[in-house]
N, C-alpha and C positions, 0 to 999 in steps of 0.2 A: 504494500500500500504506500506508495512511493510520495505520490501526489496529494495522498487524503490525507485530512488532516483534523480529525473527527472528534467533537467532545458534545455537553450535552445543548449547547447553542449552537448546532448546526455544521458543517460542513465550509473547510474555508480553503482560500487559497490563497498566493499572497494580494491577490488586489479586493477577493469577492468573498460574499459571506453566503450560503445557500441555505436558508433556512427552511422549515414549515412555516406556511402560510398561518397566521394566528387566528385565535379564534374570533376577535373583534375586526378583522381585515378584509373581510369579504366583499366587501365595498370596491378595495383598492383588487385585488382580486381580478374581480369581475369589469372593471375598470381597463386593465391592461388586455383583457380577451375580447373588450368594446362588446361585454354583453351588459343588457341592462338591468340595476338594482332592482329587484321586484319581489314578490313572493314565490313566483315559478321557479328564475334560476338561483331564491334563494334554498331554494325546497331541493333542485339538483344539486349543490352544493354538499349539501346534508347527506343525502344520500350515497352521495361518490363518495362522501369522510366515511359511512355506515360500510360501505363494501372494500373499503382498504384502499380507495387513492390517495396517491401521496401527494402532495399540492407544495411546491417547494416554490420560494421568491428568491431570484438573482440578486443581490443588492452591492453595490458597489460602496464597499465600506468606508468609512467616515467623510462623503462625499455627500454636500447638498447641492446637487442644482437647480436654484429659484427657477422654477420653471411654471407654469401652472397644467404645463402638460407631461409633466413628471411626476411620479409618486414615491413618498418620503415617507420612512420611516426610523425610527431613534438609530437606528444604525448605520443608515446612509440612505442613497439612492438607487428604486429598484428600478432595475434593466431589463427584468424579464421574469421570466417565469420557466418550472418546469411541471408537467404534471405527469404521473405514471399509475396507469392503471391497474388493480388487479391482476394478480397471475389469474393467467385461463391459457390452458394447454400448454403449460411448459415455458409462457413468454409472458412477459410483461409488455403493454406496446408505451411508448414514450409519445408526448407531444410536449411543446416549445412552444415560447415568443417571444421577441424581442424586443422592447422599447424604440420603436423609430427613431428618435432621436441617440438610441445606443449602439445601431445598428453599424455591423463592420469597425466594431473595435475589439473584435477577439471573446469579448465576454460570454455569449453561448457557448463557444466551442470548448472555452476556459472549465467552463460550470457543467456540462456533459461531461468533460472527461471525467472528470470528479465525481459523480452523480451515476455515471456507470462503475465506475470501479467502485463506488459506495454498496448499487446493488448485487455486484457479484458477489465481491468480500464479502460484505456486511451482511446484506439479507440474503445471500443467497440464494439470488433468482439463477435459473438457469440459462434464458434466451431473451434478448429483448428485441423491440420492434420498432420501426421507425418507418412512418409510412409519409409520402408528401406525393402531390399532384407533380406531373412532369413537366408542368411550365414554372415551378419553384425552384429557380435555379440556386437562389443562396439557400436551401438547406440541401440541395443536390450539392453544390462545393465543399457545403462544412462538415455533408456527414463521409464525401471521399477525402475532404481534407483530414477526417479522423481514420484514415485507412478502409473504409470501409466501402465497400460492393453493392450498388442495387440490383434489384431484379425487377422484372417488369410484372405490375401488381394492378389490380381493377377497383380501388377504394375512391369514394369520392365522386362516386356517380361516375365517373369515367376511367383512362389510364394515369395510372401513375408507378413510384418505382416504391420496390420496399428495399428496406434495411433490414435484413435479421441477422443475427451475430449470438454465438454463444460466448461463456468466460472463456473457454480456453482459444480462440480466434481473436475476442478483445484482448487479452494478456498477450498475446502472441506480436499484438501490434502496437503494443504500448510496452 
């Protein structure tokens, strides 16, 4: 666990802090996925926390910037998000996103590496999954710039590529 660097406030590296989404945060949350505050996606919330999603914030630690289109928290400014699913058949699938304004400064790539080798080591998931439409070319570059293969996958109502990777393929290229 070369890169991780794990204690009970979260996952860090040296610019980022990756924490679980808290429980009063749901706002900001829901905020960076441009979904809206309501009772529905706050009732989906609920229930992804009830079936084992893992809902982590990127935050760029001790880093405020005034922005009113950025979201802060005591610990700095968040950049993004990661969320992961439920294991169901042997994989966890992954989904991301990035702060626009944080966009193309390494930070996703930074907080995935970390964030997988989190749930290999740590939890022990066996496969994980990363799926993106085929005209998304930045998470096409970041997830071959993290060594990794798509395949051509049918998610999203149409074509797109997947990423599946086990520990020992991830380990192998880190």
């Amino acid at each position: 666990m070369s890169r991780l660097f794990s204690n009970t406030s979260g996952l860090h590296t040296s610019r980022l802090l990756i924490r679980a989404v808290g429980q009063y945060e749901e706002r900001q949350y829901l905020n960076i996925n441009e979904l809206p505050y309501n009772s529905k996606t706050l009732s989906a919330l609920q229930e992804w926390s009830q079936q084992g999603c893992l809902l982590f914030f990127i935050i760029l630690r001790n880093t405020h910037r005034w922005s009113q289109l950025e979201l802060h928290v005591p610990e700095g400014t968040v950049v993004g998000f990661i969320q992961v699913l439920p294991e169901r058949n042997r994989r966890s699938e992954i989904s991301f996103r990035t702060q626009s304004s944080s966009r193309g400064l390494g930070y996703m790539k930074e907080a995935l590496t970390v964030v997988f080798d989190y749930l290999f080591e740590v939890l022990q998931r066996l496969e994980l999954l990363v799926e993106t439409r085929t005209d998304n070319s930045a998470v096409r570059r970041l997830m071959e710039g993290l060594g990794l293969r798509g395949q051509p996958g049918s998610g999203f109502g149409g074509p797109s590529i997947v990423y599946e990777f086990g520990r020992h393929s991830w380990t192998y290229r880190h």
